[in-house]
N, C-alpha and C positions, 0 to 999 in steps of 0.2 A: 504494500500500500504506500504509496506516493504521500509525503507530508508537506502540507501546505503550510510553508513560514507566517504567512499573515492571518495562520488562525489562532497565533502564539505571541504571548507578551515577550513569552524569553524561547528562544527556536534553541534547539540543545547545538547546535554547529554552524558559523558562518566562517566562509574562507576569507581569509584577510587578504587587500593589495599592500603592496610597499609602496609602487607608484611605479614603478619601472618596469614590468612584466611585456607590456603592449608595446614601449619605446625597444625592447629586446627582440619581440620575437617580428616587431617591423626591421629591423638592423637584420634581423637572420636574414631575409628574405630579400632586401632591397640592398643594404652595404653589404651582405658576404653572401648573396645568392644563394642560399644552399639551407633548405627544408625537411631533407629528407637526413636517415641518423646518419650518426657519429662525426658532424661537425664541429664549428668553432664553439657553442656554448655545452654543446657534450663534453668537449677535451676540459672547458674550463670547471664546468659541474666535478667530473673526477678528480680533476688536480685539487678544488678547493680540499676535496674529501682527503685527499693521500697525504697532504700538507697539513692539515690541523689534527688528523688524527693518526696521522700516520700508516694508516692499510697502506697495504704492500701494490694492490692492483684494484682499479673501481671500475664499474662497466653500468654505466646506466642500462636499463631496462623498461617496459613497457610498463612494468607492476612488478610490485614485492613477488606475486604468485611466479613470473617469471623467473625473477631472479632465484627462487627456490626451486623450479623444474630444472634449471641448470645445474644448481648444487647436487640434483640426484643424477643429471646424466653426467656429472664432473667426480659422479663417489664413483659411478658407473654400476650402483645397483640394479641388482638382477632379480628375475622371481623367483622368491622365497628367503629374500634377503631383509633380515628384521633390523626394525628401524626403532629406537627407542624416544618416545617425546609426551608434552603433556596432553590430558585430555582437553583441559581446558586451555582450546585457542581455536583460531578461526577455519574453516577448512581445506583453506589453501595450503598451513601447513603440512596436513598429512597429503593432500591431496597429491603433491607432487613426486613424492615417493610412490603411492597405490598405483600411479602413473608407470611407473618404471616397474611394477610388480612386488614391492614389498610388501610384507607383512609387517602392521603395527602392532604397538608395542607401548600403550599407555602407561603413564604415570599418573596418581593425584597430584593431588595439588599441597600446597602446606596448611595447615590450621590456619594459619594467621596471616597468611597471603596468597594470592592464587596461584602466584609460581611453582614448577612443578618442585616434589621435595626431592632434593638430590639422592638424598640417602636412604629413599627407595632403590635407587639406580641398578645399582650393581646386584642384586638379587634377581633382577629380570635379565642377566647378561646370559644370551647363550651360544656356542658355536657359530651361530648364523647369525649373532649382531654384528652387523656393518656399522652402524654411525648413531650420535646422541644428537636428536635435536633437540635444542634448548629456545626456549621462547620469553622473551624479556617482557613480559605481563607490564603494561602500564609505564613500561620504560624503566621498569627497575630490574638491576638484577638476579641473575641466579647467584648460588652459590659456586660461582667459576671455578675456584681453587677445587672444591670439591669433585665438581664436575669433571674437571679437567684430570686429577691426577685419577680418577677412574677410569677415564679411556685412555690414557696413557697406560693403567698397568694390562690394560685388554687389544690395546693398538685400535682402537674405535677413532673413526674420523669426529670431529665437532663441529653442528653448523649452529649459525647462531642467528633465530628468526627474531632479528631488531627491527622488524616494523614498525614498532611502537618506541624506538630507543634511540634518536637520533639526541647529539649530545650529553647523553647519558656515561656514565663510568663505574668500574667496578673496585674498591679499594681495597687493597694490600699493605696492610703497614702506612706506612708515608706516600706508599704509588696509587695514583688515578691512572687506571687502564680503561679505554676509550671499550664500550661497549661494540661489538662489530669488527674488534682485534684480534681478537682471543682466541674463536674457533680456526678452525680451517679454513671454512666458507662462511659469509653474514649475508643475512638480506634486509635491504633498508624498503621502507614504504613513505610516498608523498603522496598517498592518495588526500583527500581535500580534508579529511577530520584528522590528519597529521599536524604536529608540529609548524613543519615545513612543506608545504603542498608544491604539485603542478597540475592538481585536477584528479590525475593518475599518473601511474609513474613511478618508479623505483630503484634498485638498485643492486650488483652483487659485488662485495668485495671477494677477492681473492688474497688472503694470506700465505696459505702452502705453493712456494716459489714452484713446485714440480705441476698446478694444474694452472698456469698462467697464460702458457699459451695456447692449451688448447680451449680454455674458457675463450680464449677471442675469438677463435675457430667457430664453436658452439654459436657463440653470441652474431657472430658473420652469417649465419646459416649455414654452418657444414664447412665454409669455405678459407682460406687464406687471403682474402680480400684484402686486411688491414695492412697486413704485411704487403701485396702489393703495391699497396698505394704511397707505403714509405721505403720503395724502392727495394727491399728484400728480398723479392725475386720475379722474374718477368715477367710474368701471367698467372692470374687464379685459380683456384681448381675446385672442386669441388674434395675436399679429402675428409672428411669424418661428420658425423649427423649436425646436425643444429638446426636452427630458425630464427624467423624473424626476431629477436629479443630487441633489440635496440631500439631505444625512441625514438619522435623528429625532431629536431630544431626547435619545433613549436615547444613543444615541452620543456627539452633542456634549459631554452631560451626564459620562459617562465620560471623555471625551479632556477636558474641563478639569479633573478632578481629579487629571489625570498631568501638565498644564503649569503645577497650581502647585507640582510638585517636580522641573520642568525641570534646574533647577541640580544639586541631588542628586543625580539620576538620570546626570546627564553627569561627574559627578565620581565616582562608583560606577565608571561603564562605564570610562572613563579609567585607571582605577587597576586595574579588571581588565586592560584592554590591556596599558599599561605591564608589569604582573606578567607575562602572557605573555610577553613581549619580553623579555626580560632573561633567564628562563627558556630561553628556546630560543635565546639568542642565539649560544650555543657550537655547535649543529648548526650552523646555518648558517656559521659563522662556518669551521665546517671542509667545507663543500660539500656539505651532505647536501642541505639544505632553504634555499629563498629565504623570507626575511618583509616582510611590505609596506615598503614605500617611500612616507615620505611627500613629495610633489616641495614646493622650495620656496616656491612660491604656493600653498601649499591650509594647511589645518590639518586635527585630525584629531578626529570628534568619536565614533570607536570604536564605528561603527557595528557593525564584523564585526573580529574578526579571523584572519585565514588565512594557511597557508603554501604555497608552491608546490612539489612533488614534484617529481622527476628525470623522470617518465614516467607515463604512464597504469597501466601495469602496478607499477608500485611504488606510485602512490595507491591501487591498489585495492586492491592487499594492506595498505598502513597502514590503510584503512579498513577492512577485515577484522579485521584484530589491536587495532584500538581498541573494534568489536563486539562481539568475546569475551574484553573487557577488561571488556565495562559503559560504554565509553564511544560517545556517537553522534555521529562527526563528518558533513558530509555536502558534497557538491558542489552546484554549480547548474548555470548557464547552458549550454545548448548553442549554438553558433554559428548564429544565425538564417539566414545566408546561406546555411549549407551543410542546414536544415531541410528534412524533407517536403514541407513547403509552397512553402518559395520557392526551394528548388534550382534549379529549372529558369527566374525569372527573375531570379534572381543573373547578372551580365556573368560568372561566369569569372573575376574575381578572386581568386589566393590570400590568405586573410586569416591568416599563419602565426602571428603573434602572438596573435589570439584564438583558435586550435586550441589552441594550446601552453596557457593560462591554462585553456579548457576542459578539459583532458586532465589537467591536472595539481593547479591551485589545491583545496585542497579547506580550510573553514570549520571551526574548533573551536569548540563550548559558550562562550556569551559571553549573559550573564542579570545582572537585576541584584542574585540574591541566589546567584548563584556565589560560594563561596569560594575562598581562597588555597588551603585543604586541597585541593582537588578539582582546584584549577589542578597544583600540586605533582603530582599523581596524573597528572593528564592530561601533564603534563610527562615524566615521569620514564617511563610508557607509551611513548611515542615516542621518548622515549631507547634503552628497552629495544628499540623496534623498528628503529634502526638500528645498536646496540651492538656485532651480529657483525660489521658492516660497515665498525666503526672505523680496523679495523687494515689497511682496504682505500682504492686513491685510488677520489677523490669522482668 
């Protein structure tokens, strides 16, 4: 169902301009002629990326989902090759492995965050795991260190679905490691309720130096294309699978005029977070409502923020009463495991933790020309919606 913004005082998502999107993607096409991918604001989108965070190799992409079917034909999984990741995430993450023929391999989630719990991991490891995908919930981290020295003791590849994680990091000690470093392969998302948008759009880093070139292969469709074109050798060919993955101009063009106001943009969102929290910190504080938890290894770069409900049946009534309030909060993920689709080759694991986060987490309006005014409104809303229930225990 299509949501109509002007039936809402507060619409849960507006894309923001910086100003410069339109003046980019008319430069793409009138000063450098050239619209279709892997141009002059594609080369500049990836360098911004390799230079502030250091990834090894950046490849724009059509979508985050792309840039994740590449990661499974770059492990080069096969059918009946198990893939280990959480339940709770969108479907593109599994999607892209079921693609290539693996068998998943769920995780829950943690009590206190919807991230998958690491140290389930290695119980589910068996002869036939090929790779851990890790999924950074909300832009916050996993337990990386964890994570990591498990597939190190198993030689498990790691990819790491940063959809939701752009600017985000994972702390060690004194070190901030850039979320999107870590694994092997990462996939970044701009689609328009990101961060950092170009409508759609994405992206795959390449860490592990050994699948670098043939990710460009992949990303060319099948072919040595790039390498042609930077004189490497005389003619094209068609030499190993791939597709269309690459964006146009158009896109790239747009998503660089949102990454030279990176900084801005994460300092807006931040200070909207923060306002929320502070705001509702008295519900929870008396048991109505939980608010995220940021764990001590991660940082927070405010991608979403949400609260978690006592039940399914009371989120849906807050979601009701924020409705014919003017305001549009909404939920997401259903439990992949217990899906249509793969219910029946799910093992039979209870995963309670990510039922609980599904049934219950539900997303407030979080933009970056949201005000204080509308926060206060959206606050004070949900105040009102648990107010009879004050005088009652939690």
């Amino acid at each position: 169902m299509r949501i109509n913004p002007e039936d809402y005082h507060v619409v849960f998502n507006k894309p923001y301009l910086t100003g410069k999107e339109a003046l980019y993607i008319e430069q793409a096409a009138k000063r450098w002629g050239h619209l279709s991918g892997n141009g002059k604001y594609t080369r500049l989108c990836q360098r911004f990326f390799e230079e502030r965070y250091g990834f090894r190799r950046c490849l724009l992409t059509t979508s985050c989902t792309d840039a994740l079917e590449m990661a499974a034909l770059l492990l080069n999984i096969q059918p009946g090759d198990e893939v280990i990741m959480p339940s709770y995430t969108f479907v593109s993450t599994a999607n892209a492995f079921v693609l290539r023929g693996a068998k998943i391999i769920f995780v829950d989630s943690q009590p206190w965050h919807p991230n998958m719990d690491a140290h389930s991991i290695e119980a589910l490891i068996t002869p036939r795991t090929k790779a851990i995908v890790v999924v950074h919930y909300a832009g916050m981290a996993n337990d990386m260190k964890t994570i990591l020295q498990i597939a190190g003791r198993h030689g498990l590849y790691v990819v790491e679905d940063a959809a939701q994680a752009i600017d985000s990091y994972h702390k060690e000690g004194n070190r901030r490691l850039p979320l999107g470093s870590l694994g092997h392969l990462a996939a970044f998302s701009f689609h328009e309720t990101k961060n950092i948008i170009a409508g759609e759009g994405g992206m795959l880093v390449i860490n592990a130096p050994s699948m670098e070139a043939r990710a460009e292969i992949l990303w060319e469709k099948g072919t040595n294309r790039s390498a042609f074109f930077r004189g490497e050798v005389d003619k094209y060919n068609w030499v190993d699978v791939g597709s269309s993955f690459l964006p146009s101009e158009i896109i790239a063009a747009f998503l660089y005029a949102q990454l030279e106001h990176l900084e801005a943009i994460q300092q807006r969102r931040l200070n909207l977070w923060n306002y929320y929290y502070q705001g509702l910190k008295p519900l929870a504080e008396a048991g109505f409502i939980d608010l995220p938890t940021i764990p001590a290894y991660a940082t927070n770069n405010a991608h979403m923020f949400y609260i978690v409900c006592r039940s399914l049946e009371e989120r849906s009534r807050l979601i009701d009463y924020l409705k014919r309030h003017g305001i549009l909060a909404v939920f997401h993920y259903q439990p992949l495991h217990d899906s249509p689709f793969y219910r029946e080759k799910h093992d039979g694991r209870p995963l309670p933790n990510c039922r609980r986060f599904a049934d219950c987490l539900l997303r407030l309006p979080l933009f970056y020309e949201l005000t204080h005014t509308q926060q206060d409104y959206i606050i004070a809303t949900i105040e009102a919606f648990y107010r009879p229930q004050k005088g009652k225990k939690p």
